[in-house]
C-alpha positions in Angstrom: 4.3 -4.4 34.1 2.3 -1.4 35.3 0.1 -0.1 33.3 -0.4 3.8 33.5 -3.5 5.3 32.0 -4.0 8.5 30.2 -7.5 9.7 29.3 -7.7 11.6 25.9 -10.3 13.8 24.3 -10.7 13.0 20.6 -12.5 16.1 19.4 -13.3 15.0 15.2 -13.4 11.2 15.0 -16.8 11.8 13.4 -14.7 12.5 10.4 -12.7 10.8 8.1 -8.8 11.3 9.2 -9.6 11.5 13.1 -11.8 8.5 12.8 -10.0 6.1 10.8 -6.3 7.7 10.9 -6.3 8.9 14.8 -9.2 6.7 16.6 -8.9 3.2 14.5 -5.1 3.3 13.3 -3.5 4.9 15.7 -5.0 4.9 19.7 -7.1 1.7 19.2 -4.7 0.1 17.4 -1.9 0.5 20.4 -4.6 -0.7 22.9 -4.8 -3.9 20.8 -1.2 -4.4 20.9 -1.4 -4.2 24.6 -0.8 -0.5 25.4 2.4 1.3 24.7 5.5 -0.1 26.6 7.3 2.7 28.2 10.6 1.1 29.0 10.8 1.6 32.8 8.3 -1.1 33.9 5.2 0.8 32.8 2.7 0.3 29.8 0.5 3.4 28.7 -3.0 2.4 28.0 -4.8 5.3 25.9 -8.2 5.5 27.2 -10.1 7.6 24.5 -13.1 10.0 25.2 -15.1 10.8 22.7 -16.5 14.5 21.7 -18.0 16.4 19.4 -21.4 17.7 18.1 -22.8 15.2 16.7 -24.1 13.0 19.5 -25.8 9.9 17.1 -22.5 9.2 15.2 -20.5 9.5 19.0 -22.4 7.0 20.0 -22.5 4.8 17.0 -18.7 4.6 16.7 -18.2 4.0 20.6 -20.2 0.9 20.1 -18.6 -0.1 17.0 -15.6 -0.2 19.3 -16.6 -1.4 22.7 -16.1 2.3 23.8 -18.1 3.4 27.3 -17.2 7.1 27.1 -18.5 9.7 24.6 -20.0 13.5 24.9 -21.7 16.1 23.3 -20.3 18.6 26.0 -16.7 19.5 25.6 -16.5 21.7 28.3 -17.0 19.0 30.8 -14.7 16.7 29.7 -12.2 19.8 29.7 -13.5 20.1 33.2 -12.6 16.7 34.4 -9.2 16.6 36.0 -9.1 12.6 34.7 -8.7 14.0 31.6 -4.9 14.4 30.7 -4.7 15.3 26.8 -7.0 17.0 24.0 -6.8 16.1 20.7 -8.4 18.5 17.8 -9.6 16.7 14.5 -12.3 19.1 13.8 -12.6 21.3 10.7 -9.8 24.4 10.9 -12.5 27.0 11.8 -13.0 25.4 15.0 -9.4 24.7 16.1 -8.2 27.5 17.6 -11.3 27.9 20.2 -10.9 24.4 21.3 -7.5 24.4 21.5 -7.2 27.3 23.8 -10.3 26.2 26.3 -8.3 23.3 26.4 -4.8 25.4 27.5 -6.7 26.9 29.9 -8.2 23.6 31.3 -3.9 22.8 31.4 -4.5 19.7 29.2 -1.9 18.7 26.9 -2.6 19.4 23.1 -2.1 17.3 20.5 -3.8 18.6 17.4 -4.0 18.3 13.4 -2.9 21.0 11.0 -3.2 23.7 10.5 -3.4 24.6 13.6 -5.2 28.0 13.1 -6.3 30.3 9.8 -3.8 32.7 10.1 -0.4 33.4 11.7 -1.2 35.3 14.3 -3.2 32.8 15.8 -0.9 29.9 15.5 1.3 32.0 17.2 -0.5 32.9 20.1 -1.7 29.2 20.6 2.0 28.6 21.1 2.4 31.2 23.6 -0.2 30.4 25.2 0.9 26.8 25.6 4.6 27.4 26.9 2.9 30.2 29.5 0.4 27.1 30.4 3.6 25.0 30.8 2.2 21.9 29.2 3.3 19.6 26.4 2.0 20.1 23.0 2.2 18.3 19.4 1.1 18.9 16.3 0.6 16.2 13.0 3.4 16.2 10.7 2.6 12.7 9.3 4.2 12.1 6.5 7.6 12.4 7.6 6.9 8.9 9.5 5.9 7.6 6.3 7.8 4.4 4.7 8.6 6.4 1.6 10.5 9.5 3.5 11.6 7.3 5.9 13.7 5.8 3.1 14.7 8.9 1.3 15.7 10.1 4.8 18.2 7.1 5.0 19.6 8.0 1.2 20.4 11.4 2.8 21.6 10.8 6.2 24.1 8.2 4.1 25.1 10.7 2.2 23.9 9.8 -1.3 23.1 12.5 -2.8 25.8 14.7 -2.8 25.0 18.1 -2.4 21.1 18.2 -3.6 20.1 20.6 -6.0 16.5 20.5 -6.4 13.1 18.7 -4.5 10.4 18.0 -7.1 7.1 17.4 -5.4 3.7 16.3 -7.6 1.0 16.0 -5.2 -3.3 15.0 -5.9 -6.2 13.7 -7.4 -9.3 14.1 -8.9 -11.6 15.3 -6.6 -15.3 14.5 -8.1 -17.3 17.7 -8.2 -20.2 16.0 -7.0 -23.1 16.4 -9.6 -22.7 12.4 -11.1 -20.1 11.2 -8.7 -20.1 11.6 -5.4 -16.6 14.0 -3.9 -14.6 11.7 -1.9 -13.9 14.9 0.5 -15.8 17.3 2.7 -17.5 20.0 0.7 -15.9 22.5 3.4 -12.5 21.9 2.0 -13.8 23.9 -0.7 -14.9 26.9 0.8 -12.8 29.8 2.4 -15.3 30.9 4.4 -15.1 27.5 6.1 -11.5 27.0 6.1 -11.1 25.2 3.0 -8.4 25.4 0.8 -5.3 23.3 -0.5 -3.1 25.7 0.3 -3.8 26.2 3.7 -4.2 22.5 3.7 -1.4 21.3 2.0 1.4 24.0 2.4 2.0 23.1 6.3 2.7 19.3 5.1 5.6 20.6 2.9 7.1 22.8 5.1 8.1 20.5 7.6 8.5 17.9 5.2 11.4 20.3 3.5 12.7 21.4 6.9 12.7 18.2 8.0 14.7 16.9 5.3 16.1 19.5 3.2 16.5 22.2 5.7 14.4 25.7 6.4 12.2 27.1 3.4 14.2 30.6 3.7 11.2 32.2 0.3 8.3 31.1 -1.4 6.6 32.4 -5.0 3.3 30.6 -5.6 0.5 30.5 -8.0 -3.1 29.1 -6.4 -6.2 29.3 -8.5 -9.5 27.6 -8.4 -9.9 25.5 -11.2 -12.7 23.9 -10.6 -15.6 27.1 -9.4 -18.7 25.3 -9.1 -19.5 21.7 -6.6 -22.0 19.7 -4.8 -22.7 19.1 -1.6 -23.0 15.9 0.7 -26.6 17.0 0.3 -26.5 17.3 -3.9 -26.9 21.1 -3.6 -24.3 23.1 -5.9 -22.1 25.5 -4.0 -19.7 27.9 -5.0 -16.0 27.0 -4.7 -14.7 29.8 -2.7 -11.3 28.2 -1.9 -8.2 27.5 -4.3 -8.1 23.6 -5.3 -4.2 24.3 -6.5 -1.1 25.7 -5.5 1.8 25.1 -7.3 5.1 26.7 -5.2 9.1 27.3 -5.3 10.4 26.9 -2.3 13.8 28.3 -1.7 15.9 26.4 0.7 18.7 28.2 2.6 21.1 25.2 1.7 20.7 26.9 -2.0 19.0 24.1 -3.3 15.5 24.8 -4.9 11.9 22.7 -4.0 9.0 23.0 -6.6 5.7 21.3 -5.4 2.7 21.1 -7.6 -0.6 20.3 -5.3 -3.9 19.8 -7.1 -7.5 18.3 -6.5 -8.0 19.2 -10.1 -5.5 16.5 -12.0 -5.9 12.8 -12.8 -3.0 11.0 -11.4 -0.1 9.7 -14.1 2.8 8.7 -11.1 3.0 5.7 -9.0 1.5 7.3 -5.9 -0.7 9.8 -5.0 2.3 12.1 -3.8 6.1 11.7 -4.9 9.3 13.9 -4.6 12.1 13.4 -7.0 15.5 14.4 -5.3 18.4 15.3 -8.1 21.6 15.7 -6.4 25.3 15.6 -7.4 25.8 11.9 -6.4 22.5 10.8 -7.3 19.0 10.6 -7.4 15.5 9.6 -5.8 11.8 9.3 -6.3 9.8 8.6 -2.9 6.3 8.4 -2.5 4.3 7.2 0.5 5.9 4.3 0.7 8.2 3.2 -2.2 11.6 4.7 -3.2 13.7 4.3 -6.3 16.8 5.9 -7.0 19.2 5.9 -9.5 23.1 6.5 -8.4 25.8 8.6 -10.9 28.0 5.6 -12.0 24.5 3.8 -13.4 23.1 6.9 -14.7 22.3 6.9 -18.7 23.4 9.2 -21.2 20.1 10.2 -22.9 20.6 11.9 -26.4 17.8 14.7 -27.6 17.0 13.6 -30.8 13.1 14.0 -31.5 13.3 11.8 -35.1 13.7 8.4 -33.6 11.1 6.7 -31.0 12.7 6.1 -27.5 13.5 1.9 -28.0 14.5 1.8 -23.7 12.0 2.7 -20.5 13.6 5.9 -18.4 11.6 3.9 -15.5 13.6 0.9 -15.8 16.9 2.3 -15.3 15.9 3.2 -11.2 16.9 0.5 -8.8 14.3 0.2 -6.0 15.3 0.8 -2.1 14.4 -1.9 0.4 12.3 -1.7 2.9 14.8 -3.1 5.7 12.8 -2.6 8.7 9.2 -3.0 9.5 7.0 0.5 9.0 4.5 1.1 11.3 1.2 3.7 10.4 2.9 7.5 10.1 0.2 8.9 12.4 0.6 5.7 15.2 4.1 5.9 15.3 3.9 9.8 15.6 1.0 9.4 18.4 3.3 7.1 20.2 6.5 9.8 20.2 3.8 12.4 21.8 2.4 9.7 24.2 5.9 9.4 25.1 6.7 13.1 25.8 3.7 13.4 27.8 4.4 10.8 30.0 8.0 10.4 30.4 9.4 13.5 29.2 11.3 12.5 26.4 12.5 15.0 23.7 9.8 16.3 20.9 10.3 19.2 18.4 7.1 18.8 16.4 5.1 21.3 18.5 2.7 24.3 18.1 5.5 26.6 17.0 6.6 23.7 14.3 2.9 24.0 13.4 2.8 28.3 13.5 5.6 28.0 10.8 2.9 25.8 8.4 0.7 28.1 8.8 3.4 30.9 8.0 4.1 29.2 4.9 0.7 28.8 3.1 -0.2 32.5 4.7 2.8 33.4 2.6 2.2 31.6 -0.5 -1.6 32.7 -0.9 -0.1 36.5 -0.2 2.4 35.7 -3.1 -0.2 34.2 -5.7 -2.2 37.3 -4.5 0.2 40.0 -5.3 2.6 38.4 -8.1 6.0 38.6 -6.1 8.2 36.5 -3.9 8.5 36.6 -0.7 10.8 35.7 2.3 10.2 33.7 5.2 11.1 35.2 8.2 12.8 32.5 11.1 9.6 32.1 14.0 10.5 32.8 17.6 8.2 33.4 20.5 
């Protein structure tokens, strides 16, 4: 075997997705399987540099991890023609400026979502990118996650039916942080900053319905900020400029109808943390991140209405669960992988900066619904 390196700039693994989903479970964890077998003779090895502004923490996590090379100075690594990729973890605000010194440098981009605050941006990262003639990904994890990976299988089989309706209940309580500490950045709750969940959160579902469901063809939402007052990492109150819930229809040009409730406002009463009930002709599903149940029409129930009597049976019961059949590797390794892939061998790979422009279409569309109390269409992206 050959082994064929490729230099990567992690910009973010200070916090806590690019360090523990990016760095630890995806790049570091292909190096200690041996590198990434390409199929033709050659192993990729991933060698990860290290940026970002916060030189202490660089250099704490590159020892943590046997890691030589780190830097405060973005530019130069852009500079260095060893390097071959840039990655953006870093808080929204800053994404668009990194990604486009890194374009110019013609690195490949990978980056997290969203890939910029508003449409227009997202777009012209694209452009900019195909004019650049590089390769470029962007995150769209949780389609690579055991749970959708299953529900995937139930539809490409065919067992559904025709499906009528997605049901999405996404969240958590998010501590305000006067007697608990928040178990997220206080960022994510100022707009000013970027924050938001529907920003955040409306990207993940529109690739997770045009993924599986087909394109989102309108969207009426509702976002609020439930909770208007938080603390800091520091224990200073703030302001909670950004919504903490969005709750969405999505139209779906097969006809069929997706409602999504996302929240950092609501105590958690489901199985997971996120789940999507599927109802279709044939049948029906509930997926979460990794578990699926369904229930098929020959073994469905016939429940009665009849509020005098106490329910003697459990609804849950009645839903068989679906096997896991294969082994499931981490959503954001075995998307890492695909990229690595692309950049190295050319392979075929759709989940790129456009994909990502048409996230940020979506939640630029639902907060200009919830704004102005209407529906509205979502127009097919093209560059």
């Amino acid at each position: 075997m050959t082994r064929r390196t490729v230099r990567i700039a992690m910009n973010g693994v200070t916090g806590r997705m690019g360090y523990r989903q990016h760095l630890v479970r995806s790049i570091l964890a292909m190096r200690e399987q041996g590198g990434l077998d390409l199929g033709d003779g050659q192993v990729l090895w991933p060698e990860p540099v290290l940026v970002g502004r916060r030189e202490q923490a660089l250099r704490e996590i590159a020892e943590r991890h046997g890691l030589t090379e780190w830097s405060t100075d973005v530019d130069a690594v852009l500079a260095d023609g060893r390097t071959d990729i840039y990655f953006d973890a870093q808080v929204t605000s800053a994404r668009v400026g990194a990604l486009k010194k890194a374009i110019a440098a013609g690195k490949h981009v990978y980056t997290e979502k969203p890939t910029a605050t508003d449409l227009e941006g997202a777009l012209e990262l694209a452009r900019l990118a195909r004019a650049a003639g590089i390769k470029h990904g962007v995150v769209q994890d949780k389609i690579f996650l055991p749970g959708l990976l299953k529900l995937k299988r139930l539809i490409d089989g065919g067992f559904f039916g025709r499906i009528l309706s997605v049901r999405g209940e996404f969240g958590y309580w998010v501590f305000e942080g006067d007697w608990q500490e928040a178990q997220r950045p206080s960022w994510n709750y100022r707009a000013e900053d970027g924050g938001g969940i529907a920003v955040d959160m409306f990207p993940h579902w529109e690739y997770v319905l045009n993924e599986l469901f087909g394109p989102v063809t309108a969207v009426s939402a509702h976002v609020t900020t439930h909770i208007p007052q938080r603390w800091d990492e520091h224990g200073k109150p703030y302001a909670a400029t950004a919504d903490d819930s969005a709750y969405g229809i999505f139209q779906l040009e097969s006809g069929a109808v997706a409602q999504i409730n996302s929240s950092w406002a609501v105590r958690v009463n489901r199985d997971e943390l996120v789940e999507f009930q599927v109802d279709g002709t044939d049948g029906s599903a509930v997926a979460g991140l990794r578990n699926c149940r369904v229930q098929h029409r020959s073994a469905t129930p016939k429940p009665v209405w009849n509020p005098d009597l106490p329910v003697t049976h459990s609804f849950r019961d009645q839903w068989l669960e679906v096997p896991d059949n294969t082994e499931f590797d981490n959503g954001f390794k075995a998307q890492w992988e695909l990229f690595l892939r692309h950049v190295a061998l050319d392979e075929p790979y759709h989940w790129d900066l456009l994909a990502g422009a048409r996230g940020v279409q979506l939640a630029e569309l639902g907060l200009k619904s919830s704004a102005e109390g209407r529906r509205y269409d979502v127009p097919e992206l093209s560059l």
